[in-house]
C-alpha positions in Angstrom: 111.9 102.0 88.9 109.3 100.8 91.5 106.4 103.4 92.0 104.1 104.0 95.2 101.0 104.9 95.6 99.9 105.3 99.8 96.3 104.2 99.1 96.7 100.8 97.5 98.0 99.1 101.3 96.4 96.8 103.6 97.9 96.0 106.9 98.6 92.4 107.8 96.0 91.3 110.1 96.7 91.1 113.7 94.0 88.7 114.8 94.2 85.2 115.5 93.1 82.6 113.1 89.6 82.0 115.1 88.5 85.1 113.7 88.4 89.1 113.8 86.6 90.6 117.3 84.6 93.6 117.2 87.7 95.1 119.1 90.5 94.1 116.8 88.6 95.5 114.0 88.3 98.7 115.6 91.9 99.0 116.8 93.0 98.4 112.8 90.7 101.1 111.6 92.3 103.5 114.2 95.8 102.7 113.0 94.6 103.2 109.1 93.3 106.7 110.3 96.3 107.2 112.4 98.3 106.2 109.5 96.5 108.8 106.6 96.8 111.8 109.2 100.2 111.5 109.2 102.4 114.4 106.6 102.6 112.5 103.1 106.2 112.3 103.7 106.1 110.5 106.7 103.1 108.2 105.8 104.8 107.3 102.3 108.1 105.8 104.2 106.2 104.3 107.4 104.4 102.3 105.3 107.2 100.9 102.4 108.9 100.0 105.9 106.5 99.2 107.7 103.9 97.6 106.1 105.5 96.7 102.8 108.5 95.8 104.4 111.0 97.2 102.4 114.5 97.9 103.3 115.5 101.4 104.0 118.2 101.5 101.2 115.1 100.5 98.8 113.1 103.3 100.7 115.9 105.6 100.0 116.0 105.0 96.0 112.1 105.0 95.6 111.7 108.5 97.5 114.8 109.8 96.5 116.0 111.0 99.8 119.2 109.9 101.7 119.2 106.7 103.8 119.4 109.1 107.0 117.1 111.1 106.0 114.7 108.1 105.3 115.6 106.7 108.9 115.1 109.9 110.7 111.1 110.3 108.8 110.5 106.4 110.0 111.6 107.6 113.4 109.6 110.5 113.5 106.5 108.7 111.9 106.4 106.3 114.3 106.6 108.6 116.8 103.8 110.2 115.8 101.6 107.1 115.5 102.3 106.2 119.3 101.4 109.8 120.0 98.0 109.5 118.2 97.2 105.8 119.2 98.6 106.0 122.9 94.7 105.3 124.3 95.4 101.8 122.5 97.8 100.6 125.2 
């Protein structure tokens, strides 16, 4: 049985190999916040898919929910995200 836990994540860097701007930096801590305000159940499947990378079957046995269900909370998440970050674009 695979466990989560939503604070041990990092997201992959999105900055090119030269090195991290003051900007980039800033955008990734926005998306971390953006991330933790979300509804636990929301926040625990967004990042297994998103970040962790995980299938949505294997999302669907570690929270125990059906695989719609699991799609529909990705969906919803992510909505949610562009919602709270749409000042980034």
């Amino acid at each position: 049985q695979m466990g989560f836990d939503d604070r041990e994540y990092q997201l992959p860097s999105v900055e090119p190999e030269t090195g991290e701007t003051a900007q980039g930096h800033f955008a990734e801590k926005k998306i971390q916040m953006a991330i933790q305000e979300l509804p636990l159940h929301f926040r625990t499947v967004v990042i297994l898919r998103d970040i962790q990378e995980l299938s949505y079957e294997e999302i669907s046995k570690i929270v125990d929910v059906p695989l719609g269900t699991v799609k529909s909370r990705i969906n919803r998440a992510r909505l949610q995200l562009q919602q709270s970050l749409k000042e980034f674009r």
